[in-house]
N, C-alpha and C positions, 0 to 999 in steps of 0.2 A: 271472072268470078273473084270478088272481095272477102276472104277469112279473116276468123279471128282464131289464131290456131292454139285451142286450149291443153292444158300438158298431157292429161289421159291420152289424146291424137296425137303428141309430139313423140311421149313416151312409149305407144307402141309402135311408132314407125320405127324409131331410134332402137327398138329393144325385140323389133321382128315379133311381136306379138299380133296376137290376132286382131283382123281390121288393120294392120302397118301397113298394109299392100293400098288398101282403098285410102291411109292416108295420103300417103306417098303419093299416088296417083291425084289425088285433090291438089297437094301442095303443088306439085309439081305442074300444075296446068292452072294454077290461082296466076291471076294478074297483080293480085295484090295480099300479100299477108301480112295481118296484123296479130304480133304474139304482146305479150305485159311481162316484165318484171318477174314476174311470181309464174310463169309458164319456164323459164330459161333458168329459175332459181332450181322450181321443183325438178327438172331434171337435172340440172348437175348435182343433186342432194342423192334421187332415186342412184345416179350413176357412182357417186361415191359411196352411197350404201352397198352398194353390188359388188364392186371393185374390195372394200371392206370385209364383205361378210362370202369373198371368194366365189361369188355368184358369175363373176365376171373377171378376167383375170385384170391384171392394170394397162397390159396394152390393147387391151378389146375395149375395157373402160375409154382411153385415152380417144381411140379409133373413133369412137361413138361421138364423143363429146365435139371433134374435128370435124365430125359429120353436122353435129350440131350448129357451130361457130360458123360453118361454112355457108347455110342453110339461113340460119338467121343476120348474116351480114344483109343480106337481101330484102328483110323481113323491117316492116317498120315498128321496133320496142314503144309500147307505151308505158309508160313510168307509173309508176302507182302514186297517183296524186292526191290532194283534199277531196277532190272531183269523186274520184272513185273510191276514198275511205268512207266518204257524206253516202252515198250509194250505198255502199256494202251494208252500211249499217243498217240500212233500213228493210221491209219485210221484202218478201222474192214472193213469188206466184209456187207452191209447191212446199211451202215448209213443213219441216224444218230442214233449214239448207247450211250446211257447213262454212267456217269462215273462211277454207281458202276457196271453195265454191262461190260460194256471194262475191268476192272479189273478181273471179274470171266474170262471172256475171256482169258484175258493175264495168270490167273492162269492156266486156262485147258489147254493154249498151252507149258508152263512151265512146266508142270506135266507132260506132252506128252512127251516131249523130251527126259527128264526121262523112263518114260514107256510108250512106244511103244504100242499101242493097247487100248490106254486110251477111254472112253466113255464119255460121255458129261452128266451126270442127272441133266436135267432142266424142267421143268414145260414153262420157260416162253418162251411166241413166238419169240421176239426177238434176245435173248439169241440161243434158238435153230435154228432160223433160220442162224446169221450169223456162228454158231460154225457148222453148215450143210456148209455151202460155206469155211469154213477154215478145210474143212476133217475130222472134229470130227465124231466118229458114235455117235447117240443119243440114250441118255433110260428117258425114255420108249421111245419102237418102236414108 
């Protein structure tokens, strides 16, 4: 199995939230995952929020993030290129769609062209739903 592992999936594995178990279990048996820029950003932003706002203390913050780095050594980063700002920009199947949405978007469709048979692991509705009208298959089921 080929993902594109979007943050909503990253952040509740990382954050033991619901569906983290089903991510966890997808990543973990992917052959191949593909995270972007803006997936590694948004959670060490969500993790410094946390660690911040005492939601988390700084070594469960730290722990997590180590979890992170560790996870994505593995993981092939796509950059956020022209490729996918040309993309973002333009309409989604579902709108109105948010702009760090359109951009996980435009990455998963980028990564597709690449690899043929690519998955969508998203958590959020949105996300999943318009990447279901643009051909993506979804994980979790």
């Amino acid at each position: 199995m080929t993902l594109y592992a979007e943050s909503s999936a990253v952040l509740a594995w990382l954050l033991d939230e619901a569906g983290g178990a089903a991510v966890r279990e997808r990543l973990g048996k992917a052959e191949i995952v593909v995270a972007s820029d803006l997936t590694l950003i948004e959670c060490d932003r969500v993790l410094i929020r946390a660690a911040v706002r005492g939601e988390l203390s700084e070594a469960d913050a730290a722990e997590r993030r180590a979890h992170l780095a560790a996870a994505a050594a593995h993981w092939y980063v796509l950059r956020i290129s022209g490729e996918i700002v040309d993309r973002a920009r333009q309409p989604f199947p579902g709108e109105p769609i948010r702009t760090l949405d359109a951009i996980h978007l435009a990455c998963a469709l980028v990564a597709r062209s690449a690899l043929p048979g690519l998955a969508l692991l998203s958590l959020d509705d949105r996300i999943r739903t318009a990447g279901r009208k643009l051909g993506l298959p979804l994980q979790p089921e």
